[in-house]
Every structure is written in structure tokens, then in C-alpha cells.
FIZA-172719 format. One record per residue (C-alpha): x, z, y; chain; residue number from 1. Coordinates in nm, 3 decimals. Layout:
REM residues N
+---------+---------+---------+--------+-----+
:    east :      up :   north : chaine : num :
+---------+---------+---------+--------+-----+
:       X :       Z :       Y :      A : NUM :
...
+---------+---------+---------+--------+-----+
This chain:
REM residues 399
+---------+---------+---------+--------+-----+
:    east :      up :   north : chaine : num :
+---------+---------+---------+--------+-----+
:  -4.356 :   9.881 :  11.501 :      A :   1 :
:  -4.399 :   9.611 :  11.749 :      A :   2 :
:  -4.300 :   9.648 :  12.081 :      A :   3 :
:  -4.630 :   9.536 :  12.324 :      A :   4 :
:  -4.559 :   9.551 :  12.714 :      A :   5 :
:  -4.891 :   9.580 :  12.802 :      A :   6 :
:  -5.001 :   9.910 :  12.633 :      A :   7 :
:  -4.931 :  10.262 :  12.669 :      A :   8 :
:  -4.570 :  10.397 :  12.606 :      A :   9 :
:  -4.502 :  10.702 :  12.399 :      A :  10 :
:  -4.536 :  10.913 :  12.655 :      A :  11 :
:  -4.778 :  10.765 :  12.909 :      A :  12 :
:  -5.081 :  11.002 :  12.996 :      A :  13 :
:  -5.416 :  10.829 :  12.865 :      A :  14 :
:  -5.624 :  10.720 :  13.151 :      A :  15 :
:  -5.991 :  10.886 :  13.159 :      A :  16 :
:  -6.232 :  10.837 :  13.429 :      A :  17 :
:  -6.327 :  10.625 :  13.731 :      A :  18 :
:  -6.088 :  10.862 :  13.978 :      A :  19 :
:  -5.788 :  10.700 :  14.123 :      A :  20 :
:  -5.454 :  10.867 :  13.975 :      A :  21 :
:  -5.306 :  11.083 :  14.211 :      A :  22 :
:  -5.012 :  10.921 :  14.413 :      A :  23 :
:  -4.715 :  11.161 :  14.282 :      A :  24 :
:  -4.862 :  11.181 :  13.929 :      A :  25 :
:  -4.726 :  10.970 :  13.667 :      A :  26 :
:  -4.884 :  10.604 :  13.539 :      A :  27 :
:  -5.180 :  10.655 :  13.301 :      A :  28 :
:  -5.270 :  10.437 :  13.075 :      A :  29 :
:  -4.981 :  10.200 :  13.072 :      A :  30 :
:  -5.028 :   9.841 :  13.284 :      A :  31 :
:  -5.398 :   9.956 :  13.283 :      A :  32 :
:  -5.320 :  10.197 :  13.476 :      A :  33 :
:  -5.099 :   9.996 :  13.732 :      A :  34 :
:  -5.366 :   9.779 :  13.768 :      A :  35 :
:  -5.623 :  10.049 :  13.849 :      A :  36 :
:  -5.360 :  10.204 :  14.128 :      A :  37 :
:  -5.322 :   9.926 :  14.259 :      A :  38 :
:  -5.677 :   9.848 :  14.316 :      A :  39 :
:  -5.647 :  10.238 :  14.505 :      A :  40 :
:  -5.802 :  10.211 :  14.833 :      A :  41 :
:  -5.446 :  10.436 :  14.936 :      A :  42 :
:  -5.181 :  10.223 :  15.036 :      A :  43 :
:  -4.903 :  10.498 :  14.906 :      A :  44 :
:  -5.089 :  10.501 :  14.557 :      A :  45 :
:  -5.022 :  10.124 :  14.563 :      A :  46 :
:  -4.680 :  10.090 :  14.669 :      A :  47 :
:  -4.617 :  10.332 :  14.390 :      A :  48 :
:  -4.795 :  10.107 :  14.113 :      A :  49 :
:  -4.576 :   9.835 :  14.271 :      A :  50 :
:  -4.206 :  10.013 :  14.239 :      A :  51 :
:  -4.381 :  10.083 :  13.848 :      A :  52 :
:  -4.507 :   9.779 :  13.760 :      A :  53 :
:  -4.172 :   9.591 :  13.661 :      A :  54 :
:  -4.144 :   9.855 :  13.379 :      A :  55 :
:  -4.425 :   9.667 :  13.201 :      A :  56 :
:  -4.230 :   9.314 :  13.141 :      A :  57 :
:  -4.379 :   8.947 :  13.250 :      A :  58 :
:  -4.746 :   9.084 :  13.309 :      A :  59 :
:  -4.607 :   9.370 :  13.542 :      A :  60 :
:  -4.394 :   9.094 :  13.714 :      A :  61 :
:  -4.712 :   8.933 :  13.800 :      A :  62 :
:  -4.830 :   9.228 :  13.934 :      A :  63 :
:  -4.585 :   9.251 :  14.182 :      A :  64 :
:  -4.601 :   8.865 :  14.267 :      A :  65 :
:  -4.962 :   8.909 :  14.369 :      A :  66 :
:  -4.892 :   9.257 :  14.539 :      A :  67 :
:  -4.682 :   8.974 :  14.836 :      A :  68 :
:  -5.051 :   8.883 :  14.879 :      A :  69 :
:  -5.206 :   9.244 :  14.961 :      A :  70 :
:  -5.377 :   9.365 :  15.293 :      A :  71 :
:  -5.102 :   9.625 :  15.379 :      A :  72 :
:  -4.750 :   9.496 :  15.503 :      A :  73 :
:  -4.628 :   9.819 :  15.334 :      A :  74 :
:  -4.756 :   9.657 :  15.003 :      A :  75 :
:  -4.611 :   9.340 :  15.073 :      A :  76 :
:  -4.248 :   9.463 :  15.174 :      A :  77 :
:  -4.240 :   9.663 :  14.870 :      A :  78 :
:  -4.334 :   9.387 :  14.630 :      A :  79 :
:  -4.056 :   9.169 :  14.857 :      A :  80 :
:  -3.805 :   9.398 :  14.815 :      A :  81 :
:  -3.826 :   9.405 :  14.461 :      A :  82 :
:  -3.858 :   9.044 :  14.446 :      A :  83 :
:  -3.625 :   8.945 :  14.700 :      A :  84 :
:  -3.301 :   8.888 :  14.422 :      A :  85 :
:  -3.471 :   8.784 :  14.088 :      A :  86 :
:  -3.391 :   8.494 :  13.954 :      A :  87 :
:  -3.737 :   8.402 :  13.805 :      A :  88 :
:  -3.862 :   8.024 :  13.883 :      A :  89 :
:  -4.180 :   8.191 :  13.931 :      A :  90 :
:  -4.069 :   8.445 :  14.133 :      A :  91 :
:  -3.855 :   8.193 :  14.372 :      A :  92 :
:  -4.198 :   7.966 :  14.396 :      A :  93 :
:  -4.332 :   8.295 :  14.510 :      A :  94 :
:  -4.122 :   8.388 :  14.738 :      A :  95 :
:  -4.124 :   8.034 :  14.869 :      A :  96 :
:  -4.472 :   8.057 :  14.962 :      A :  97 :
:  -4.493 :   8.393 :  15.075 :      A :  98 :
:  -4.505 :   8.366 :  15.442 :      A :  99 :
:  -4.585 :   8.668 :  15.639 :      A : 100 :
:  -4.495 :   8.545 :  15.955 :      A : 101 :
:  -4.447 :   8.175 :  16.079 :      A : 102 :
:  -4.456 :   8.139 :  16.448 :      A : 103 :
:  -4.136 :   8.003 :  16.520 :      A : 104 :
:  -4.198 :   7.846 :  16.833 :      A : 105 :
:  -4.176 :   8.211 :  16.915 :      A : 106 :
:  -3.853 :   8.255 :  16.865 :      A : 107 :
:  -3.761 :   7.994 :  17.166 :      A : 108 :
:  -3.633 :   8.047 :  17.527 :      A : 109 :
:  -3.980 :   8.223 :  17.616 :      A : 110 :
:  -3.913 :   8.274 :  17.973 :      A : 111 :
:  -3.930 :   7.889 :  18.018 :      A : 112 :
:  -4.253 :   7.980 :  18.114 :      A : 113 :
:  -4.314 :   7.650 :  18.385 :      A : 114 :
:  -4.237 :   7.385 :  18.074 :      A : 115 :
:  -4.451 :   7.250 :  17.891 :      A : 116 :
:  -4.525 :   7.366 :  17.523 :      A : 117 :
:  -4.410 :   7.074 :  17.269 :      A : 118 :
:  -4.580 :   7.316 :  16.983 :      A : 119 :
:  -4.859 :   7.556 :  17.014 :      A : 120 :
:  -4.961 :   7.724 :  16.678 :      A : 121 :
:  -4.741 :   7.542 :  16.474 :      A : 122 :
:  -4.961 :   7.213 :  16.592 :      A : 123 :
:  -4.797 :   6.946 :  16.783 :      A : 124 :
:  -4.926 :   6.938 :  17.184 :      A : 125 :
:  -5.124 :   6.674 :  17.319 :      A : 126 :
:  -5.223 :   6.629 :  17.679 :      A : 127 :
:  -5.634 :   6.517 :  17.613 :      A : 128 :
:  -5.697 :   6.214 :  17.783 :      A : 129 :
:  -6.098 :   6.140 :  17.842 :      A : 130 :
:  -6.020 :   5.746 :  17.809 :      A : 131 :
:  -5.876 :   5.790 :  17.476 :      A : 132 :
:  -6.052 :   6.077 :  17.365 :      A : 133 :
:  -5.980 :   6.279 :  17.044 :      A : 134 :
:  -5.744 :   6.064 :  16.827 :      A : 135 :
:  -5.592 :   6.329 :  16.601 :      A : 136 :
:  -5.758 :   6.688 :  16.474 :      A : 137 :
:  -5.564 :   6.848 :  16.238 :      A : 138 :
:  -5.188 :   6.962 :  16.355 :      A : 139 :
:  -5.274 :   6.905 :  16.681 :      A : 140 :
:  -5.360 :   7.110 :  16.998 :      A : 141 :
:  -5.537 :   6.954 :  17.320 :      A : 142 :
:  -5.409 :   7.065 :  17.670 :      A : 143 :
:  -5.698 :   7.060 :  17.905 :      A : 144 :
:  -5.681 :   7.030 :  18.269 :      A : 145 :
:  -5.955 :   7.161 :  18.502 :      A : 146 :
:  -6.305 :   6.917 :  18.453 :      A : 147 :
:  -6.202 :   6.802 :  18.125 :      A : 148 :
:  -6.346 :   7.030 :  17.887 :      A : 149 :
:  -6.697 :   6.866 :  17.892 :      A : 150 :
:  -6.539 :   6.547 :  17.783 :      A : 151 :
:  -6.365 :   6.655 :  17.483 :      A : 152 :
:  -6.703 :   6.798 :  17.396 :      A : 153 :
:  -6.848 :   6.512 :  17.405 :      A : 154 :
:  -6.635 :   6.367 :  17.185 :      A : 155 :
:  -6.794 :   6.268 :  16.821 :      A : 156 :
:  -6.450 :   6.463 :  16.707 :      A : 157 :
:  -6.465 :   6.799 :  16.907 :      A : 158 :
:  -6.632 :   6.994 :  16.623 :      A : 159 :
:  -6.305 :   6.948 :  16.396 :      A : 160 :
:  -6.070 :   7.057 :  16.693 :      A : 161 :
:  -5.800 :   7.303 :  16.542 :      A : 162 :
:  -5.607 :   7.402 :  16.870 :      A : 163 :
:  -5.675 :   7.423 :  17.266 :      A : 164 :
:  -5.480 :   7.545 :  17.585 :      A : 165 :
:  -5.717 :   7.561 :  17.839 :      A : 166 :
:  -5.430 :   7.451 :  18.133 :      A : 167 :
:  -5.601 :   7.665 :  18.423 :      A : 168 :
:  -5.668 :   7.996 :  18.290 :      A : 169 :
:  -5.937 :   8.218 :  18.302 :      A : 170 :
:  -6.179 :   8.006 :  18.462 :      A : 171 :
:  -6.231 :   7.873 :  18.159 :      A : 172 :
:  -6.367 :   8.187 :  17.981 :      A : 173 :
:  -6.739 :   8.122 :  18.045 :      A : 174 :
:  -6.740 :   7.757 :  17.932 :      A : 175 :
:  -6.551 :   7.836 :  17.624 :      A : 176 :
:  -6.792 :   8.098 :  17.505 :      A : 177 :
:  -7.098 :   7.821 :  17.551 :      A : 178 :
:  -6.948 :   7.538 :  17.355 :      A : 179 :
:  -6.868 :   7.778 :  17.051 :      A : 180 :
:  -7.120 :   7.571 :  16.829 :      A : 181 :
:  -6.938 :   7.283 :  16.907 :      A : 182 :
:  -6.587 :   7.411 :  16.845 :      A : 183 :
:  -6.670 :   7.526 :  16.502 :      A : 184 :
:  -6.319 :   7.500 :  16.380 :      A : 185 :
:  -6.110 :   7.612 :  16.709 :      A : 186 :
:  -5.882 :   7.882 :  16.559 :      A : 187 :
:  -5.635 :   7.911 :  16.825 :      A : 188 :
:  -5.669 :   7.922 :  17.220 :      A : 189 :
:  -5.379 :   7.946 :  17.504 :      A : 190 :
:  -5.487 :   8.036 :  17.818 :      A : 191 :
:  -5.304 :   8.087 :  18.163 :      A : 192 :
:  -5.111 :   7.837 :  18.432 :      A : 193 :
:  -4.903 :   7.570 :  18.204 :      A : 194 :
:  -4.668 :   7.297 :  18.305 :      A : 195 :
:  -4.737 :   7.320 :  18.711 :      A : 196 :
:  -4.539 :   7.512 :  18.992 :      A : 197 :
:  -4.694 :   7.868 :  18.998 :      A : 198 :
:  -4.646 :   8.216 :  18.973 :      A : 199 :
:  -4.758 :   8.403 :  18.689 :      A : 200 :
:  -4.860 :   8.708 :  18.907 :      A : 201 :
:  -5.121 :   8.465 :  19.050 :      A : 202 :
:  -5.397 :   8.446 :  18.815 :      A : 203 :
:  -5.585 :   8.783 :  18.668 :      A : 204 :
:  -5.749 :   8.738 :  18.356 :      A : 205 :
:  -6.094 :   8.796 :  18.190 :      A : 206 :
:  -6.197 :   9.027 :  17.936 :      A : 207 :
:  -6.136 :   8.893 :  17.548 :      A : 208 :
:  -6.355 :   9.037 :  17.398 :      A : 209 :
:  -6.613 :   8.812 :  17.407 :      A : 210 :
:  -6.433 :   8.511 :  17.300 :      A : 211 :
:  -6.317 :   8.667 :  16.975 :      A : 212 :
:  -6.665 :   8.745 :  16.971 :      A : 213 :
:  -6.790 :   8.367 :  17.013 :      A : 214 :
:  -6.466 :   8.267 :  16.740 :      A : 215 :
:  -6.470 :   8.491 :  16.443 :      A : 216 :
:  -6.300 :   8.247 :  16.295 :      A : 217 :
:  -5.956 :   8.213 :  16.555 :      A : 218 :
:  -5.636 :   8.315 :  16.415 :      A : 219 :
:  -5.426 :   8.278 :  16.757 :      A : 220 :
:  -5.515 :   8.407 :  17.113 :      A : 221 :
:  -5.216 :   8.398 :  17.379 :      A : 222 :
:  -5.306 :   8.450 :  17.744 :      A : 223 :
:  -5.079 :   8.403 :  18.037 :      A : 224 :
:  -5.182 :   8.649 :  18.350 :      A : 225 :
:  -5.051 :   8.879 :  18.615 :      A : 226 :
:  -5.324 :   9.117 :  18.514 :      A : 227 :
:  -5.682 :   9.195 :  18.518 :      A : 228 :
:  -5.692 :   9.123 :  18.104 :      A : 229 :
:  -5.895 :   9.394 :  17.934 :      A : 230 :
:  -6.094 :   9.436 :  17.625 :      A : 231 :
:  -6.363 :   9.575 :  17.439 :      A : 232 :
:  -6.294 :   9.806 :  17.079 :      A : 233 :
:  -6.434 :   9.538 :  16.837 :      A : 234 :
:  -6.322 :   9.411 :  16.439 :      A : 235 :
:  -6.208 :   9.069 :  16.438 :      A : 236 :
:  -6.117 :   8.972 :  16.081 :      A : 237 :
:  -5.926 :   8.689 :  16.122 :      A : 238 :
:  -5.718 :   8.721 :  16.379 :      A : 239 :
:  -5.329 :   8.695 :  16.312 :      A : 240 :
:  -5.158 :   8.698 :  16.634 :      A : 241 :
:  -5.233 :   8.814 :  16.970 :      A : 242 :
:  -4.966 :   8.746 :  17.218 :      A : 243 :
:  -5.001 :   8.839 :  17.616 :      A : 244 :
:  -4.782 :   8.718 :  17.858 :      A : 245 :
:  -4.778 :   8.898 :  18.164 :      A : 246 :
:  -4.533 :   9.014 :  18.463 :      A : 247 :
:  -4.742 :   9.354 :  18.488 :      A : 248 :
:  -4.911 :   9.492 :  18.191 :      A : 249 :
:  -5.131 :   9.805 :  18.248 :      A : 250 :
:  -5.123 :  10.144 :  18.062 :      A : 251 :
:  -5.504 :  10.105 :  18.024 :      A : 252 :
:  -5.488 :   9.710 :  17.872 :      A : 253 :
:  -5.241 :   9.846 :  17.598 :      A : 254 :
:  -5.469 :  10.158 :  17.518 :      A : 255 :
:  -5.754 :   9.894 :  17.496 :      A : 256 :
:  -5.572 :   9.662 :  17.262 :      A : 257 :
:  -5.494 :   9.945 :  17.046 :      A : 258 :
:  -5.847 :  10.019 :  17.026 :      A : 259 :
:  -5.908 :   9.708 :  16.896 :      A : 260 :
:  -5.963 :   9.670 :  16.471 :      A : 261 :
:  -5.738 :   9.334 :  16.405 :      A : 262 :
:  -5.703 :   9.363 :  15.980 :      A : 263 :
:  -5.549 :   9.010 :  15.951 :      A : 264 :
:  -5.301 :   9.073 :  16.292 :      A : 265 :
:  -4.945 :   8.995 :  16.189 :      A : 266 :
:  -4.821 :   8.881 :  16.554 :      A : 267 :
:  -4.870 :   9.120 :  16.818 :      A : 268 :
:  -4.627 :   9.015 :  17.094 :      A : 269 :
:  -4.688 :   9.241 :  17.467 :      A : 270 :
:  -4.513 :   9.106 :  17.798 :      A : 271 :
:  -4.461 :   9.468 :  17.935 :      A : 272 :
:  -4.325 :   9.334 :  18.303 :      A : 273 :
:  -4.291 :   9.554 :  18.603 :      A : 274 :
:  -4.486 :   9.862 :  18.828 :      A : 275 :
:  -4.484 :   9.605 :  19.122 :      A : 276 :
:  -4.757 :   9.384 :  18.970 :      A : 277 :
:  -4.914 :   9.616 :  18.790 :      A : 278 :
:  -4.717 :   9.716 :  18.482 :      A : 279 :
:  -4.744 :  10.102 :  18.493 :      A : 280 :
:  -4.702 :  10.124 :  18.105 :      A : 281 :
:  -4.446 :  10.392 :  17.939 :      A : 282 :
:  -4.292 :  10.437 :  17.610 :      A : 283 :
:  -4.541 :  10.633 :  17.532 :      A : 284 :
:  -4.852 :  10.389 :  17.560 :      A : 285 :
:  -4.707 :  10.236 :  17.269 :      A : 286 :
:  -4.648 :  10.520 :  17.016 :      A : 287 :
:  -4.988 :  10.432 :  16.851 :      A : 288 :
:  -4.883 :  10.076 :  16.730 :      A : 289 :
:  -4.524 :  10.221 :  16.613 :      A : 290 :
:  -4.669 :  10.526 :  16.400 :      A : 291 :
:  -5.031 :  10.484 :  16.351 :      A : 292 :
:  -5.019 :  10.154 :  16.160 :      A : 293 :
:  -5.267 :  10.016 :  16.360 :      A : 294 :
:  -5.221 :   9.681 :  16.249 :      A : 295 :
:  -5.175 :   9.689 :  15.855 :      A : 296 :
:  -5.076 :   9.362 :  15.813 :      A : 297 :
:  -4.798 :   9.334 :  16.115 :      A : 298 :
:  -4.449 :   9.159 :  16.054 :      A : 299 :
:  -4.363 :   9.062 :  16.417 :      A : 300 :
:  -4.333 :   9.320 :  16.681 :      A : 301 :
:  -4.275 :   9.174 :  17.048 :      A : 302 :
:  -4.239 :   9.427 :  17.331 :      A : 303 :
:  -4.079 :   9.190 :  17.556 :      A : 304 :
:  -4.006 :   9.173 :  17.941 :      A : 305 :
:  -3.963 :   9.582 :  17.979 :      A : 306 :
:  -3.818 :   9.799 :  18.239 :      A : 307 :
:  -3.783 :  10.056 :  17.990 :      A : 308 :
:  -3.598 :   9.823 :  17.697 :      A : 309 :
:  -3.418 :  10.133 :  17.561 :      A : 310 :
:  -3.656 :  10.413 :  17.562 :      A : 311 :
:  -3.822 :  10.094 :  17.332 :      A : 312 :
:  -3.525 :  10.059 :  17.131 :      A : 313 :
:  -3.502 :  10.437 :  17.048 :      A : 314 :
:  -3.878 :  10.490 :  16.990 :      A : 315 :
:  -3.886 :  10.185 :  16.745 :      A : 316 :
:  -3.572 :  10.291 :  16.555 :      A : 317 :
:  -3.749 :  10.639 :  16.512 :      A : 318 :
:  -4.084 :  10.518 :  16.403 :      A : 319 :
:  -4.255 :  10.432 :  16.090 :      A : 320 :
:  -4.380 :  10.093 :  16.189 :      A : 321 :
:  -3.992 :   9.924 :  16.166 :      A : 322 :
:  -3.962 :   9.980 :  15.774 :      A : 323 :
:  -4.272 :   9.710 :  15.795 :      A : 324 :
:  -4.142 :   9.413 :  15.998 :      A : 325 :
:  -3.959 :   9.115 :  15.931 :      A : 326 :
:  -3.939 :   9.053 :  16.318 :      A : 327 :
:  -3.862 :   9.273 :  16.598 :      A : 328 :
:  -3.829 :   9.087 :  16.951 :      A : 329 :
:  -3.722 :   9.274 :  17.238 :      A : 330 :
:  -3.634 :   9.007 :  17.429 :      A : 331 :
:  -3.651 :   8.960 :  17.803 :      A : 332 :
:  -3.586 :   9.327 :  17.938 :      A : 333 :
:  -3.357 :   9.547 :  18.061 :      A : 334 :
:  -3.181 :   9.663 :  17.681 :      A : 335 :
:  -2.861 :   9.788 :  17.718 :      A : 336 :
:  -2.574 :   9.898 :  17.485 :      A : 337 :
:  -2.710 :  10.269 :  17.459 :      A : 338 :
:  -3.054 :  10.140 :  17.327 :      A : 339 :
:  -2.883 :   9.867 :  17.091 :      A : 340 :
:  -2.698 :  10.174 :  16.936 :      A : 341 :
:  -2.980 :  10.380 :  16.790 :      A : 342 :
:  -3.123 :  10.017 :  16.658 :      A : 343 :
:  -2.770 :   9.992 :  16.478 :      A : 344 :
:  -2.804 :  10.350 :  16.376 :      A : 345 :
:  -3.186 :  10.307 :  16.226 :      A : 346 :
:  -3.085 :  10.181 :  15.851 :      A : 347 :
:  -3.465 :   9.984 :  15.837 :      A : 348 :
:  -3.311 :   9.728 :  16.138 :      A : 349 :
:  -3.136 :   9.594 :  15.855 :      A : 350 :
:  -3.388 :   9.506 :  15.629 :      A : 351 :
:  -3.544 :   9.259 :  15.916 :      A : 352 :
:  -3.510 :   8.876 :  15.881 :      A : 353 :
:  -3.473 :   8.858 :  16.265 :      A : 354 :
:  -3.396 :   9.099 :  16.546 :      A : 355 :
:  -3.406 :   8.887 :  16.908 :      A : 356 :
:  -3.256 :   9.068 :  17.163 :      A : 357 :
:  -3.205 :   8.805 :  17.389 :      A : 358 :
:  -3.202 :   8.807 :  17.785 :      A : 359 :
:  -3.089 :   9.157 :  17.804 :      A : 360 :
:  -2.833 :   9.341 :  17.957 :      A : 361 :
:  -2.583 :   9.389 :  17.604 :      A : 362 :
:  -2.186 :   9.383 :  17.631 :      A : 363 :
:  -1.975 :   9.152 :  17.403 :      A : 364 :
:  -1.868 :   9.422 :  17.229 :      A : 365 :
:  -2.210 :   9.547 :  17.153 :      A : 366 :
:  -2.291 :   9.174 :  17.048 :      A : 367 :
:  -2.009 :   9.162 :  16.841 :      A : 368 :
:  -2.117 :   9.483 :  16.592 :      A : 369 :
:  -2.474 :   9.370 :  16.589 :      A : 370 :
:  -2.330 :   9.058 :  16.433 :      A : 371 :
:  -2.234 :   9.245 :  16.183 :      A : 372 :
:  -2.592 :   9.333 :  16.067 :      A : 373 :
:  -2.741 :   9.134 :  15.754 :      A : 374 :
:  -3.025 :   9.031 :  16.004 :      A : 375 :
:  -3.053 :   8.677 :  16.170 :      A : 376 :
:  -2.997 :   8.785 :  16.525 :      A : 377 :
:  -3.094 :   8.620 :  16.876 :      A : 378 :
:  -2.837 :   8.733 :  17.154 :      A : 379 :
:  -2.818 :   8.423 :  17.378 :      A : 380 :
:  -2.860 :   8.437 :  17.751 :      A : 381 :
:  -2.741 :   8.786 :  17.813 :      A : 382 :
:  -2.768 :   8.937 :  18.193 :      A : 383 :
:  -2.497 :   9.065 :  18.399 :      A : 384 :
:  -2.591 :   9.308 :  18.698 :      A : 385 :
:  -2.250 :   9.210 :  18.804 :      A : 386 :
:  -2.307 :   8.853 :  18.824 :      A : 387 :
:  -2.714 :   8.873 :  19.022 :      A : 388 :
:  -2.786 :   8.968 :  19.385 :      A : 389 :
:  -2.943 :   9.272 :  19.233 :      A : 390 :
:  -2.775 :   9.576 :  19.169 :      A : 391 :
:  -2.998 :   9.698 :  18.870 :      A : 392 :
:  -3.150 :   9.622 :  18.561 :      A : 393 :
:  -3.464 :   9.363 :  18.534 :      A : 394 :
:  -3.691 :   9.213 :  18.365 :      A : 395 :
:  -3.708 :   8.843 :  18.312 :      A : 396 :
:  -4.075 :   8.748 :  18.411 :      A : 397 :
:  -4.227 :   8.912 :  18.706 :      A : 398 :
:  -4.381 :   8.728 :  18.950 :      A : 399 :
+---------+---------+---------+--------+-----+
């Protein structure tokens, strides 16, 4: 009797019907029914066809080489697990090209905040000059200063513009919504003070709703404020990362952004800052984007620049969301060695390509056994109450 991988084994349950399977019951129909589980609209049923498909030879291995492509981050860190140390060529192209997450420029001394940005969206920056005009589209990203705008869209080139950071803030917001029919291939936008002397706390931001409105098409939005940023509940389908930089953010601006339906969002990256401009957020404002997978598709989780960095740290090594990420970036707060232990102690920190605790308050000795995770970590810069004129914990952006 031959031995065919792709039907039913001995014992497999004949598949009937149009009804999914149920999640606990066992595969029907052999790769037929892996297929059809997979196609569930229930992320559980899928990650289960995943974790069964490798019993089914080369076609089942496919299976899970297109499961790194599927709409739930659950899915994908499933099929990446079991992927992860096969030797396959095909599987090592996949796992070449699988790339979840890839804003590195993230990963840099952040609170640099007054420097100028060499990279913005993985594009390289470019101050737009109006005597020049637009001499390069794709891979780059145009910094505008205040009365420039109308010259770039003038240019014969603006309509095949990739990138923009819009160099004085939110008085751009108006102007940006009535040139979207000449942007028509903008997909990401920074926004906020850039390269000049200035204090963050100084400029209050618009709401963004309406520009992801104008852009269905953007796949990065990062705005620099003090505060004033809110937003309307919309769907935006395309958007991958939203990142908000801010010495104060509100309770109500976080509720807001969870409100929001972001499918495609694998970024999400909050500047949490301080009560005295404005940042009246708690642990608990958060609890809906670490347990409700909000965001189906997140790998990097920034909640950054806190005054509560260890009531973070505990929450996240508690909560669903973690088993998920390939990043986690608490960077720029007030972490200290009792919220480093429960990461230590939360077996999912583990299976992260990169935890970035930098510019925090940890010990050497604390540094020293997170070292000793299988995780690229970021521990640079560390703070020293002892060593400041201020006798407490801080944050590293403010004002």
C-alpha cells in the first residue's frame, strides 16, 4: 500500500460539511482538513492546523511557510516557531523574507530628540530644497520647513513622493489633507519640531484622524507633541506603525487610540511622559492593548518614557499580548530592578528577538542576569538617582 501524505490516515475522521472543525477536535479529512482550519475565521482553530500541519510531509510544510504570511501575529509566531530550526532551503528563504517588524531606526538613542533624523521609514532623509526640487522618490523622505510645502507640490515629481516630515508640526495638518490627490503615494508622515532648539512640551497636536482618512494608503504616522493629539474610532487598513512621541500623554488619547481598528498595525510605540505636562495615564489605560489583542498583527510594543516603568513591566509579563512580540521597548522610564525581575520571571520574554530597556534606572547586577536571556538586549545609558540633582526616578523626555 502506498504511503500518500496528502490523504487521510487510518484513523483521521472524514470531513463532511461546510462547518469549521471545532478547535479541540481532531483533523478531519487529512491535509484537507488543515487547509479548511486554517482558512477558520478563529485564530485558535488556525494555530492548531498550524502545530498539525507538519504531520502531512512537504505539502504540510508549505502550509506552515505560508501560515508566516497570515493576518494574526499569533498565526505567524506559531508557524515561526516551528520553523525557526529546520534546515529546509525553502524554509531558510522563508524565514529570510519573513519580516514582521523592520524599523530599526527605532532601536536608536530615541531621546536624541533635537538631531536630525538620517533615516525616517527605512528611507534615507533629505532636507527639500525648492531650487533643486525633487531629485530622488523612492527611498527617500523630504524634510519640509515652514512655506515649502507648496513647492514640492509643484514639483512634476510630488505625486511619486514615498516619505515626508513636515519640520513644524501641526500646522501642517490642514494643508496636508488638501494636497492628498497630489501625494498619491505618501505612505509615511513625521510630524512635530525636528532639528531646531525647542521644547517638546511646546507644540499640541491635531486630531489624526482625518489624515489617515485623506491617506488610506500610509503605512507610518509618528507625531512629536506635548499634547493636544486625539483621534477619532476609524479602520485604517494599511497602517503598520503608529508611533507618538510625547512628554505628557493623556489617559483619554490612549483610550482613543485603542478605539481605533489598525488590522495591518505591527508598530505601536506610546511616549507615556509625565502628570506635569499632561501625562495622567496609569497602568491600567493600557490593559486593552496587552490582553484584548487589539492589534492582531503587532510585533513591537513601545511604552516608553513612563513614570510607572514597573507597574509596565509586571502588567506586560502577566499579559497575553507578550507571547506575540518579537520587540518589547521600554526604554526611557523609570524601570528598576523589581520590574526587570517579573520580565525575567515571564518565560515568553525569552522568546523575543529584542527587549530594549535602555535609559532606565537597572543595577549591574540586574544587567548582568538579563544578559543571560537568549534575547538581543538594549541596556546602554542606564540612570543613576545617585549621580542627578534629583532625588527620584524620571523619565527621559519631558519638557
Amino acid at each position: 500500500m502506498t504511503n500518500e501524505p496528502n490523504q487521510p490516515k487510518q484513523h483521521d475522521a472524514v470531513l463532511g460539511g461546510q462547518s469549521p472543525p471545532p478547535v479541540q477536535g481532531a483533523i478531519l479529512g487529512g491535509i484537507e482538513g488543515v487547509k479548511q482550519r486554517l482558512a477558520s475565521p478563529l485564530v485558535k482553530a488556525r494555530i492548531v492546523a498550524v502545530n498539525e500541519a507538519l504531520n502531512y510531509a512537504d505539502a504540510g510544510l508549505d502550509l506552515v511557510i505560508r501560515a508566516l504570511q497570515d493576518e494574526s501575529a499569533q498565526v505567524q509566531h506559531c508557524a515561526y516557531q516551528l520553523l525557526r530550526d529546520r534546515i529546509e532551503p525553502q524554509v531558510k528563504q522563508a524565514l529570510r523574507e519573513y519580516k514582521p517588524w523592520d524599523l530599526v531606526e527605532r532601536l536608536l538613542e530615541k531621546s536624541k530628540i533635537y538631531y536630525r533624523f538620517t533615516r525616517f521609514a527605512n528611507r534615507k532623509v533629505k532636507e527639500f530644497d525648492p531650487q533643486t526640487g525633487i531629485t530622488q522618490t523612492a527611498g527617500a523622505a523630504y524634510v519640509l520647513k515652514d512655506k515649502h510645502f507648496d513647492a514640492l507640490l509643484q514639483d512634476p515629481k510630488a505625486s511619486k513622493i514615498e516619505a515626508l516630515l513636515f519640520a513644524w508640526g501641526g500646522a501642517f495638518h490642514n494643508d496636508l489633507i488638501a494636497a492628498k490627490d497630489r501625494l498619491k503615494s505618501l505612505k509615511a508622515v513625521f510630524s512635530g519640531p525636528y532639528g531646531c532648539d525647542y521644547q517638546i512640551s511646546w507644540l499640541n497636536h491635531h486630531n489624526i484622524s482625518p489624515i489617515l482618512e485623506a491617506y488610506p494608503q500610509l503605512e507610518i504616522l509618528q507625531v512629536r507633541c506635548g499634547g493636544g493629539l486625539d483621534c477619532n474610532p476609524l479602520r485604517h487598513d494599511n497602517l503598520k506603525a503608529l508611533i507618538v512621541e510625547s512628554g505628557g500623554l493623556s489617559s483619554e488619547t490612549i483610550t482613543q487610540i485603542c478605539d481605533l481598528k489598525l488590522p495591518a498595525l505591527n508598530h505601536l510605540e506610546l511616549w507615556l511622559g509625565t502628570p506635569n505636562y499632561g501625562g495622567d495615564s496609569s497602568v491600567g489605560d493600557l490593559m486593552p492593548i496587552l490582553y484584548n489583542g487589539l492589534f492582531p498583527r503587532l510585533a513591537y510594543l513601545g511604552l516608553c518614557n513612563s513614570e510607572y516603568s514597573d507597574e509596565i513591566a509586571e502588567a506586560v509579563a502577566d499579559s497575553t499580548e507578550i507571547e506575540f512580540l518579537k520587540v518589547l521597548d521600554l526604554s526611557m522610564g523609570t524601570l528598576g530592578d523589581k520590574g526587570a525581575e517579573a520580565l525575567l520571571n515571564c518565560p515568553a520574554v525569552n522568546r523575543l528577538d529584542i527587549l530594549n530597556l535602555s535609559e532606565n534606572f537597572l543595577s549591574d547586577e540586574m544587567i548582568e542576569r538579563l544578559n543571560q536571556l537568549d534575547v538581543q538586549l538594549i541596556a546602554n545609558k542606564q540612570k543613576s538617582i545617585e549621580q542627578d540633582y534629583r532625588n527620584y526616578r524620571y523619565c527621559s523626555i519631558t519638557e
